[in-house]
C-alpha positions as CSV (number, residue, x, y, z in Angstrom):
1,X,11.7,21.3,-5.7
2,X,9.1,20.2,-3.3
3,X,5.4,21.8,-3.2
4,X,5.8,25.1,-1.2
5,X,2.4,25.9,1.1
6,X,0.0,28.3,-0.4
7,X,-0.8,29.9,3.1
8,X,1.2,31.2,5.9
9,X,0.3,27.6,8.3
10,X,3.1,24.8,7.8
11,X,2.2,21.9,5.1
12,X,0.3,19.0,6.1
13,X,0.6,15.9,5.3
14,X,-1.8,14.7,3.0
15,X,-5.2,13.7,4.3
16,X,-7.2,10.5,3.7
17,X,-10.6,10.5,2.1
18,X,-13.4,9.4,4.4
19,X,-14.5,5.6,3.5
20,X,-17.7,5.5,1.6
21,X,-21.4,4.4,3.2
22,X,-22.4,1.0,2.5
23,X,-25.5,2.7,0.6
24,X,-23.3,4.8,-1.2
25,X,-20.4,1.2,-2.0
26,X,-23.7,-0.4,-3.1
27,X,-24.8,2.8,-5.6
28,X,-21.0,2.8,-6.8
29,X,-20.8,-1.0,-7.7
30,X,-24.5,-1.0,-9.7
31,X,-22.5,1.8,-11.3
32,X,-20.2,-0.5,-12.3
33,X,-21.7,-3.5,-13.3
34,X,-24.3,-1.5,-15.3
35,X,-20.8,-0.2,-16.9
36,X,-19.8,-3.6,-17.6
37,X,-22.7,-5.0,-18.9
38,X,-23.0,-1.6,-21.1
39,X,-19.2,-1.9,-22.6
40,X,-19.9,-5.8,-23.1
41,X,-22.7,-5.0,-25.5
42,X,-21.1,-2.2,-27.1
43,X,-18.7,-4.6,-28.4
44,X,-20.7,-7.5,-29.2
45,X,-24.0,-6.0,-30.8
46,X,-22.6,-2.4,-31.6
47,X,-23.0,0.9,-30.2
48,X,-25.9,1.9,-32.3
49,X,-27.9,-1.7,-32.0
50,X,-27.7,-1.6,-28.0
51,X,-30.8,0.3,-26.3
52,X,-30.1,1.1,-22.7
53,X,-33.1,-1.1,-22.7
54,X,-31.1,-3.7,-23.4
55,X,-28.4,-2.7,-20.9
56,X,-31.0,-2.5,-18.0
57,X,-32.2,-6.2,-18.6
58,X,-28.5,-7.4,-19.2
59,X,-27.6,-6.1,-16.2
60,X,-30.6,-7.5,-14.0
61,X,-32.1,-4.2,-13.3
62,X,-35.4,-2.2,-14.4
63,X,-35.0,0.4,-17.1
64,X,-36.5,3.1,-14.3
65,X,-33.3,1.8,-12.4
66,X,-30.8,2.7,-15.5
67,X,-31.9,6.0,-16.2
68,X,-31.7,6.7,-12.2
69,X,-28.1,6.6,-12.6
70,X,-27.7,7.3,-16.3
71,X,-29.5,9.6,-18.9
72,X,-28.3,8.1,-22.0
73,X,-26.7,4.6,-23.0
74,X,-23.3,6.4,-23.4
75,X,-22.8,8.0,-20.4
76,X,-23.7,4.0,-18.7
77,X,-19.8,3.5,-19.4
78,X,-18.2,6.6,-17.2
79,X,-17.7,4.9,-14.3
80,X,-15.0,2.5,-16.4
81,X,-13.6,6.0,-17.4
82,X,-14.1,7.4,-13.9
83,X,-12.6,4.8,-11.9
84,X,-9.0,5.0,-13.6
85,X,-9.0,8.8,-13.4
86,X,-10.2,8.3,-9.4
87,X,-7.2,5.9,-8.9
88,X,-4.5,7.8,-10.0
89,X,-5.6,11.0,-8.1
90,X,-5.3,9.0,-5.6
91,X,-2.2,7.5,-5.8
92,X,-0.7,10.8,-6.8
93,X,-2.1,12.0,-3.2
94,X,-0.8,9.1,-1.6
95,X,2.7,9.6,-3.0
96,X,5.3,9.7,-0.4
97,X,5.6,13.2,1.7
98,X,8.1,15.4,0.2
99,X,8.3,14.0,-3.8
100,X,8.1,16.9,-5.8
101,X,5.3,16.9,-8.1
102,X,6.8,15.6,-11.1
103,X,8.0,12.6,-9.6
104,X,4.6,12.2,-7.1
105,X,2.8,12.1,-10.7
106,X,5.2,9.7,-12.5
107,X,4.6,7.1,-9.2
108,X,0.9,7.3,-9.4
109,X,1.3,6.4,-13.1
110,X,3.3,3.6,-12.7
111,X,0.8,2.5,-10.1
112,X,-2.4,2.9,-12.1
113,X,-1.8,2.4,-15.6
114,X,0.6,-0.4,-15.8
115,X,-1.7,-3.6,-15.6
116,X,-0.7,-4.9,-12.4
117,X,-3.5,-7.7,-12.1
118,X,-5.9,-9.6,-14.7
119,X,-8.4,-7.2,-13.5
120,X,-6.5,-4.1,-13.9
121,X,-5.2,-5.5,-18.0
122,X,-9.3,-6.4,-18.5
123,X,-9.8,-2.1,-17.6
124,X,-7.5,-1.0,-19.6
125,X,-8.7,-3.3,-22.8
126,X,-12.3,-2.0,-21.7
127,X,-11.2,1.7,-21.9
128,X,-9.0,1.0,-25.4
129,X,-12.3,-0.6,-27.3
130,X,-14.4,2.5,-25.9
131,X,-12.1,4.7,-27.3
132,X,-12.4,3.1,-30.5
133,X,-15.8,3.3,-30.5
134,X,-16.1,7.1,-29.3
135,X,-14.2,7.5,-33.0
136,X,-17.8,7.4,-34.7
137,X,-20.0,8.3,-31.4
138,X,-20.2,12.3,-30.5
139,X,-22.0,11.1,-27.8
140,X,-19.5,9.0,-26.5
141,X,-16.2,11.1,-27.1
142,X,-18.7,13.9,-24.7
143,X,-18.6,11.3,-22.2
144,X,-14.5,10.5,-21.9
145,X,-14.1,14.8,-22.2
146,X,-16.4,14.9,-19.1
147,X,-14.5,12.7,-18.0
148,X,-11.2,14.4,-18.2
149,X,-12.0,17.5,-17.4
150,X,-13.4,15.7,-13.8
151,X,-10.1,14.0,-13.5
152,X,-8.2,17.5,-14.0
153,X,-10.3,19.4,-11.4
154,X,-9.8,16.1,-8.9
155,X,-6.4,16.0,-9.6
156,X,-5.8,19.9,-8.5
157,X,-7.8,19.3,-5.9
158,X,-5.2,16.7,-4.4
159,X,-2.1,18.8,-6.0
160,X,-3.9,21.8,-3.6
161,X,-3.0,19.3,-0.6
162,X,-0.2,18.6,-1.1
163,X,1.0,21.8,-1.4
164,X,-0.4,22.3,2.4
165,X,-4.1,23.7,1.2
166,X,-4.8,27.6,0.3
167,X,-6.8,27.0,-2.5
168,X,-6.0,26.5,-6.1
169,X,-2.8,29.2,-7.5
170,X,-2.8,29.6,-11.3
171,X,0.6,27.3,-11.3
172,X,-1.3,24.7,-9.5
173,X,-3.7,24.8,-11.9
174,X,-2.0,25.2,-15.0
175,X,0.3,21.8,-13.5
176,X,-2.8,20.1,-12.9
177,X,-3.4,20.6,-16.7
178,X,-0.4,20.2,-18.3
179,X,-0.1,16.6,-16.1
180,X,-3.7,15.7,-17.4
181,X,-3.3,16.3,-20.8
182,X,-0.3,14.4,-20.4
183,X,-1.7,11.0,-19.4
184,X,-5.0,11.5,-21.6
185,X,-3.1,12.0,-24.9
186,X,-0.9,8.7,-23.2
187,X,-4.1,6.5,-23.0
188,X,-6.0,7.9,-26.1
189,X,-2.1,6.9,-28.2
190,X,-2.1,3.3,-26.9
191,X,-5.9,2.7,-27.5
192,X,-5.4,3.6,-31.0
193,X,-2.7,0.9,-31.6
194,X,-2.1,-2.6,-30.7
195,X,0.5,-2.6,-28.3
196,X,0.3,-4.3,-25.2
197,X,-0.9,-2.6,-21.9
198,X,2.5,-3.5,-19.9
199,X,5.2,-2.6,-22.4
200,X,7.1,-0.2,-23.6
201,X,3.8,1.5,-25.6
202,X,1.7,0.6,-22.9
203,X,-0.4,3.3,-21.2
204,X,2.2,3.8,-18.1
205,X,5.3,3.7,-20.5
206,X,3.9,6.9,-22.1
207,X,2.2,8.6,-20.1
208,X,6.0,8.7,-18.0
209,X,7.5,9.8,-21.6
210,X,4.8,12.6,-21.7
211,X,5.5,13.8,-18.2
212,X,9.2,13.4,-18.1
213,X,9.0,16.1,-21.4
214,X,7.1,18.2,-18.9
215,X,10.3,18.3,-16.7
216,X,11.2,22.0,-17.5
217,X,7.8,23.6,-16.7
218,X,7.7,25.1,-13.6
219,X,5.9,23.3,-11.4
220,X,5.1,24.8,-8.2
């Protein structure tokens, strides 16, 4: 079944998101190679022995520059969290017109989570050692929930378009959910074994099984 509108005006097509600034490209890669540089010393000197003192001068910048983007040394890896969760959103709001929502989900999933590059493969492997690590670090398990919950509210957001805008009903909600549990409970599963990222246990391969057992809710 298609998404029905949730207003009286006829559906939309999907719209795309306005290109970033080149201030706000450059903010969003010092992000990311703070990230980096933060993950890469989670892994070779341990969570606990790395200062975000340490991060700052591994990654080139001044410590007042790390904390203007980051309050604590865990929350310096988000944006490797973030950036999956921002891709599939999108790809689920780039799905072609007229897929019904389980299948626009299921096609962002297979375009996200399966490694399609050696960049993509080294993400995922960066996401499956922080998860490891979040095992014995409060702090960082707060992080990937923030996380999460972000993804959710960005994926209803785009599940709200492509049901023609209205604002968010309690099935859209509730689907946007159900669908992000789904893929978290996916990734967390495969980082806690050792199966590759592109096979059968890979990320993709179950997040589709979790979402393909979500066929009989009633998604609007």
């Amino acid at each position: 079944m298609p998404p029905r509108s949730q207003s009286s005006q006829p559906a939309q097509a999907p719209q795309p998101s306005p290109q970033p600034s080149l201030t706000e490209r450059r903010k969003t890669e010092t992000r990311l190679d703070i990230a980096r540089t933060a993950a890469s010393l989670f892994a070779t000197d341990g969570l606990r022995a790395t200062r975000a003192e340490d991060i700052a001068r591994a990654a080139g910048v001044a410590p007042r520059t790390f904390y203007r983007y980051f309050a604590t040394k865990e929350e310096a890896v988000a944006p490797l969290f973030t950036a999956g969760a921002q891709q599939w959103a999108e790809a689920v709001r780039q799905a072609p017109d007229g897929l019904p929502v389980p299948d626009a989900l299921r096609h962002a999933v297979a375009r996200t989570l399966a490694p399609g590059d050696a960049g993509a493969a080294e993400s995922l492997e960066w996401v499956r050692s922080l998860l490891r690590m979040s095992e014995q670090s409060p702090a960082l398990r707060a992080v990937w929930a923030d996380t999460c919950h972000a993804s959710e509210q960005t994926l209803l957001a785009v599940l709200v378009e492509r049901a023609g805008g209205g604002g968010p009903s309690l099935e859209l909600s509730l689907a946007a959910a159900v669908a992000s549990a789904a893929v978290r409970v996916a990734v967390e599963a495969w980082a806690a074994g050792d199966a590759s990222p592109d096979g059968p246990e890979g990320p993709a391969a179950l997040a589709a099984r979790g979402l393909e057992a979500l066929r009989a809710f009633p998604w609007p």
